[in-house]
C-alpha positions as CSV (number, residue, x, y, z in Angstrom):
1,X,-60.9,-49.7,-2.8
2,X,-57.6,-48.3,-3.5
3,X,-55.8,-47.3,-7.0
4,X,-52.8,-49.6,-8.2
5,X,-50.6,-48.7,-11.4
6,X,-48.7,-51.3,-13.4
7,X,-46.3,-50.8,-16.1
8,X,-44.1,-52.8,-18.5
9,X,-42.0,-51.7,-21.7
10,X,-42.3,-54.0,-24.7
11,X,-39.8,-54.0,-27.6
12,X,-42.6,-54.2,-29.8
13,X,-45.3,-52.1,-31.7
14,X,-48.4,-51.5,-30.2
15,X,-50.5,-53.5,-32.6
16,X,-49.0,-56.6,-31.6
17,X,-48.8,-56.0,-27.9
18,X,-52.7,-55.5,-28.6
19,X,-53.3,-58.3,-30.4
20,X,-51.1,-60.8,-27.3
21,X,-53.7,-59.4,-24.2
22,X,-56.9,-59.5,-26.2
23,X,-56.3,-62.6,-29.1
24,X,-58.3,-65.7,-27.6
25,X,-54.9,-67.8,-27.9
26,X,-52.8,-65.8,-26.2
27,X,-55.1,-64.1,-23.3
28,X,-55.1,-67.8,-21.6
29,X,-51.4,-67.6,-21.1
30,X,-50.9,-64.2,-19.9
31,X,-53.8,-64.8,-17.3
32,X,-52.8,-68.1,-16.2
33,X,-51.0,-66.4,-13.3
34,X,-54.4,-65.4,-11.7
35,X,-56.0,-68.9,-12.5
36,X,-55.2,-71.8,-14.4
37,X,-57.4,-72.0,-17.3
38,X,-58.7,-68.4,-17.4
39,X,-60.4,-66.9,-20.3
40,X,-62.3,-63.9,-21.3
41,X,-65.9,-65.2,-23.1
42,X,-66.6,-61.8,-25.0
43,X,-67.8,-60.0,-29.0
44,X,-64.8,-57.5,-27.4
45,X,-66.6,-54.6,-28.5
46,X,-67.4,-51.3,-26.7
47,X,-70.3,-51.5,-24.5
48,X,-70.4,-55.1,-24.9
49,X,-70.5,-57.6,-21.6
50,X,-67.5,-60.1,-21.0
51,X,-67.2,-62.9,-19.1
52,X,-63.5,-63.8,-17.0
53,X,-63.4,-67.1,-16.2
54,X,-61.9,-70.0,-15.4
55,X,-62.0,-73.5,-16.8
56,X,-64.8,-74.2,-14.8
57,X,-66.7,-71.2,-15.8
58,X,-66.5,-69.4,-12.9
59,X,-65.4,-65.9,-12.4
60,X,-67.0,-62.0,-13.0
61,X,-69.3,-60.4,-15.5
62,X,-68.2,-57.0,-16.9
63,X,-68.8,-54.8,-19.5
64,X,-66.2,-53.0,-22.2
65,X,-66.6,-49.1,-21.2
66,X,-64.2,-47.9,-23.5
67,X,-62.1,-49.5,-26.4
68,X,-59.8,-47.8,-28.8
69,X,-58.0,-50.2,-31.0
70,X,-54.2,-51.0,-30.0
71,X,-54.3,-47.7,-27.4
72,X,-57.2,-48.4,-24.6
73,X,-59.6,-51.3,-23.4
74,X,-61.4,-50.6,-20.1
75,X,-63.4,-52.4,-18.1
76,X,-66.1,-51.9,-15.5
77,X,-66.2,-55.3,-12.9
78,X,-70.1,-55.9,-12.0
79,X,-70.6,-58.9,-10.4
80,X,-69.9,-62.9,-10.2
81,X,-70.5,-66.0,-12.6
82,X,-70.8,-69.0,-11.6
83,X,-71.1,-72.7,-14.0
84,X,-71.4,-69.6,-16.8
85,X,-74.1,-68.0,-15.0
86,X,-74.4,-64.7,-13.9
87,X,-75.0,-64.3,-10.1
88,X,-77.3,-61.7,-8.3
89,X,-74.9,-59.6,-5.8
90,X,-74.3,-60.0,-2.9
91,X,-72.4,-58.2,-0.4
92,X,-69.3,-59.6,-1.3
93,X,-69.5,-59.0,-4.9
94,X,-71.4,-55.2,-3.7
95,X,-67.7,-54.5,-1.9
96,X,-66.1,-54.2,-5.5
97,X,-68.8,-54.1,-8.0
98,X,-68.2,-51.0,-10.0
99,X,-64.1,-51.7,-9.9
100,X,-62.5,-50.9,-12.7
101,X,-59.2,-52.2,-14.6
102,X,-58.2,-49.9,-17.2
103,X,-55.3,-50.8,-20.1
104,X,-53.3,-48.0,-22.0
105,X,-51.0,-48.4,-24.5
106,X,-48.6,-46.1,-26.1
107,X,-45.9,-46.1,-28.3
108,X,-42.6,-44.7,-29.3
109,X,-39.3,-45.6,-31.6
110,X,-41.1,-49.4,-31.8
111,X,-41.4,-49.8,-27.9
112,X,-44.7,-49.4,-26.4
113,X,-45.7,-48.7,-23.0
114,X,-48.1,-50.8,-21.5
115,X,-50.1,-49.4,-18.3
116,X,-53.0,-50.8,-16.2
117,X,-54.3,-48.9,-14.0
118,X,-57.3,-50.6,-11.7
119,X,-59.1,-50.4,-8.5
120,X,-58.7,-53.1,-6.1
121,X,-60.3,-54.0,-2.8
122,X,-57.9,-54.0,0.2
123,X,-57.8,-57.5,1.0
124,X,-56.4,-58.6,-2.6
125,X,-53.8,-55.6,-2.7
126,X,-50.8,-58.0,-2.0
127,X,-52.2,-60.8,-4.1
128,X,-52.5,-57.9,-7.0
129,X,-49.3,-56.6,-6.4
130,X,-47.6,-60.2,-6.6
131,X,-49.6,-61.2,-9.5
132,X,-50.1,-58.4,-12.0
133,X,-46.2,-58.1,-12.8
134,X,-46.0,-61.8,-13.6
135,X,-48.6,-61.6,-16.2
136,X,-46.9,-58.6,-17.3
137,X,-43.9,-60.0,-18.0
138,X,-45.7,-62.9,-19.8
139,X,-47.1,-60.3,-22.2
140,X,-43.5,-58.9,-22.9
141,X,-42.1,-62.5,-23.6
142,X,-44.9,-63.6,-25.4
143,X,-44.8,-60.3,-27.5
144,X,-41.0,-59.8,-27.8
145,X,-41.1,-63.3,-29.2
C-alpha cells in the first residue's frame, strides 16, 4: 500500500466543515463521486464500527480509531459487506484490510484546512487520485454555501 495526501481550504469554520463530511444529509453528496448512493451506516463514535455503502448495501466494514470533534475522525478499513452483511476475508479484502483514511481539520482567520491522509492499494492509486479531489471540492461548495 502506498500513502496519499489530500488537501482543500474552506472559507468556513471548522464546525461546519465538520458537520458537511459527517451529517447523514450531506455525507451522500460528497461521496457520490466514489458511488452513487453511498452512505456511512454508523453511532459515529470512537471505537464504534461503520458501515460504507452503497445503495445496495454493499461496501466495507470499519471501525472509528480516533475522533475529536470538528479536528480528527480516523478510520481503520477491515473488510467487505455485502446485502448489509459483513463478509469473512478473503485475499482480496486481506490486500488492504488494516488501511487507513485519516481526516484532519484545522483552522485559522475563519478558513480551515481540510487534510486526508490514507493508505491505498496500488491498483486504485489513479482512481484515488481522480476521485478524492472531486469530493473535496464538493465539501468546499457545499460548505462555502
Amino acid at each position: 500500500m502506498k500513502k496519499a495526501k489530500f488537501t482543500v481550504s474552506i472559507e468556513a469554520p471548522k464546525e461546519k466543515v465538520w458537520q458537511i463530511l459527517w451529517n447523514d444529509d450531506s455525507y451522500p453528496k460528497w461521496t457520490a463521486v466514489f458511488s452513487e448512493g453511498s452512505k456511512a451506516v454508523s453511532d459515529w463514535n470512537e471505537g464504534s464500527k461503520i458501515l460504507f455503502v452503497n445503495e445496495n448495501n454493499d461496501g466495507m466494514h470499519s471501525i472509528i480509531v480516533k475522533k475529536i470533534d470538528n479536528e480528527i475522525m480516523h478510520f481503520k478499513h477491515l473488510g467487505m459487506v455485502k446485502n448489509g452483511i459483513e463478509l469473512p476475508q478473503d485475499e482480496i479484502s486481506k490486500s488492504w484490510s488494516g488501511a487507513t483514511e485519516n481526516y484532519h481539520l484545522s483552522e485559522a482567520n475563519g478558513t480551515t484546512i481540510l487534510t486526508v491522509e490514507m493508505d491505498i492499494v496500488e491498483e486504485y492509486s489513479d482512481y484515488f487520485n481522480e476521485k478524492f479531489p472531486l469530493a473535496l471540492k464538493i465539501v468546499k461548495e457545499l460548505t462555502e454555501i
